[in-house]
C-alpha positions as CSV (number, residue, x, y, z in Angstrom):
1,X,0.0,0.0,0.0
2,X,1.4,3.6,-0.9
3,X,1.5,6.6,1.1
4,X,2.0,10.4,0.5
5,X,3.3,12.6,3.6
6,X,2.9,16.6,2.4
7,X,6.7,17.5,4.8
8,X,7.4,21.0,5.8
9,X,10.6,21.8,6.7
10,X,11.8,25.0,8.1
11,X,15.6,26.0,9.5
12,X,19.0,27.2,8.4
13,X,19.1,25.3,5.0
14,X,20.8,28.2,2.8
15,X,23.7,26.4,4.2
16,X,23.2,23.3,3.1
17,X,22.5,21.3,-0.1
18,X,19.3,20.2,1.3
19,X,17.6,19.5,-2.0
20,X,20.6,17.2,-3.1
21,X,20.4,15.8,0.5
22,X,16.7,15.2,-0.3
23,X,17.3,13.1,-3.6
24,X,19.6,10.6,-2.1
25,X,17.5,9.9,0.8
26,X,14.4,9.6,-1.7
27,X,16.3,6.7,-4.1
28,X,18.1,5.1,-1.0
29,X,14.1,4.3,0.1
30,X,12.3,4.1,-3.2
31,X,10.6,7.1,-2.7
32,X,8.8,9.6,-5.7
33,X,8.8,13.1,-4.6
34,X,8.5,16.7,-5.5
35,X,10.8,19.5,-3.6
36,X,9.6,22.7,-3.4
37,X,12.2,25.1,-2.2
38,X,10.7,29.3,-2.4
39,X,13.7,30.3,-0.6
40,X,16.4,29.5,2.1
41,X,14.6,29.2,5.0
42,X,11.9,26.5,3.9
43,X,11.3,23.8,2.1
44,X,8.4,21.4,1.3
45,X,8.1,17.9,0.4
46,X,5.5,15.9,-1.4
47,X,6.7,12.2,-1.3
48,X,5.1,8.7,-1.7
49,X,6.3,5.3,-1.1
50,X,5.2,2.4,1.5
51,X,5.0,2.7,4.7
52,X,7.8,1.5,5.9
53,X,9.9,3.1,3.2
54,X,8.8,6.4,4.3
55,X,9.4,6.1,7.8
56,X,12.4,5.4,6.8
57,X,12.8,8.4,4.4
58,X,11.7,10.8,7.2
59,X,14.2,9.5,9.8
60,X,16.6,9.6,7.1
61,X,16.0,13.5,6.5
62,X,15.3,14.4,10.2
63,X,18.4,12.6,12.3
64,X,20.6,12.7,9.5
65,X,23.7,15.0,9.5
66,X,22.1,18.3,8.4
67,X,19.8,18.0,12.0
68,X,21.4,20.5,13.3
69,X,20.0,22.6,10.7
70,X,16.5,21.8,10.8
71,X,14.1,23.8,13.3
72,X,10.5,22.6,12.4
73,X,9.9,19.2,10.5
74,X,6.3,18.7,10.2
75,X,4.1,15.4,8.6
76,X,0.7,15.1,7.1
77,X,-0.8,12.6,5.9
78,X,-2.6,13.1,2.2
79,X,-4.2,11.2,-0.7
80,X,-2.0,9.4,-2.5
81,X,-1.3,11.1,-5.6
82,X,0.6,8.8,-7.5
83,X,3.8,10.3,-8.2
84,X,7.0,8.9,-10.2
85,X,10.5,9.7,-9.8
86,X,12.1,12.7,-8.1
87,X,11.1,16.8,-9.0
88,X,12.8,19.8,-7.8
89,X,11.2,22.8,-8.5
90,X,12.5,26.1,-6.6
91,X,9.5,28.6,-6.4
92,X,8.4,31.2,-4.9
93,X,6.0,30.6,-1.5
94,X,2.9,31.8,-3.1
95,X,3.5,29.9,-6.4
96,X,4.0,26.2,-4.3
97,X,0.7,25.2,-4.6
98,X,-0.5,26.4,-7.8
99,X,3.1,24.2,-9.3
100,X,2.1,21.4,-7.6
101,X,-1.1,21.3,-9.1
102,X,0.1,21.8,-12.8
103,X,2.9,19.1,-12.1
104,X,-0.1,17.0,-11.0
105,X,-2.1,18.0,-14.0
106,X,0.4,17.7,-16.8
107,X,0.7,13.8,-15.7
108,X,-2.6,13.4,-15.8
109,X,-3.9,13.6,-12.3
110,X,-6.1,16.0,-10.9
């Protein structure tokens, strides 16, 4: 069974290669995601995968060695939306949704 976690992530990432960071951590647990970064301080995470596989993905990105710059890591639980492979998108805040929905659109979700 596949789940989607929408992740926000807030803290001091305009020090790190967080979005790089992301990708390993996403093919080292078979997980599809898009990363939405708007600017250095935040970014947000829209990744599917089973259970177990993103448990793993999430204690992966939270304990790993960028912790120390991470203040706020929050989960929700969403419909699955079926995504494939890995999409980084840097936007701006007020454009994250909106992208999210054409990404979703242009593969034929909605």
């Amino acid at each position: 069974m596949t789940k989607h976690f929408y992740i926000k992530i807030e803290g001091d990432l305009d020090k790190t290669d967080f979005n790089y960071y992301c990708q390993v951590g996403a093919n080292k647990y078979s997980i599809d995601a898009i990363y939405l970064n708007g600017n250095s301080r935040d970014v947000e995470l829209n990744a599917e995968g089973s259970p177990e596989n993103l448990q793993s993905y999430v204690e992966f990105l939270q304990n790993g060695p960028l912790k120390p710059f991470i203040y706020t890591f929050d989960i929700t639980e969403q419909e699955v939306k079926n995504l494939r492979g890995f999409i980084s998108k840097r936007v701006h805040k007020d454009e994250k949704i909106s992208l999210f929905t054409k990404l979703l659109q242009a593969r034929g979700k909605k």
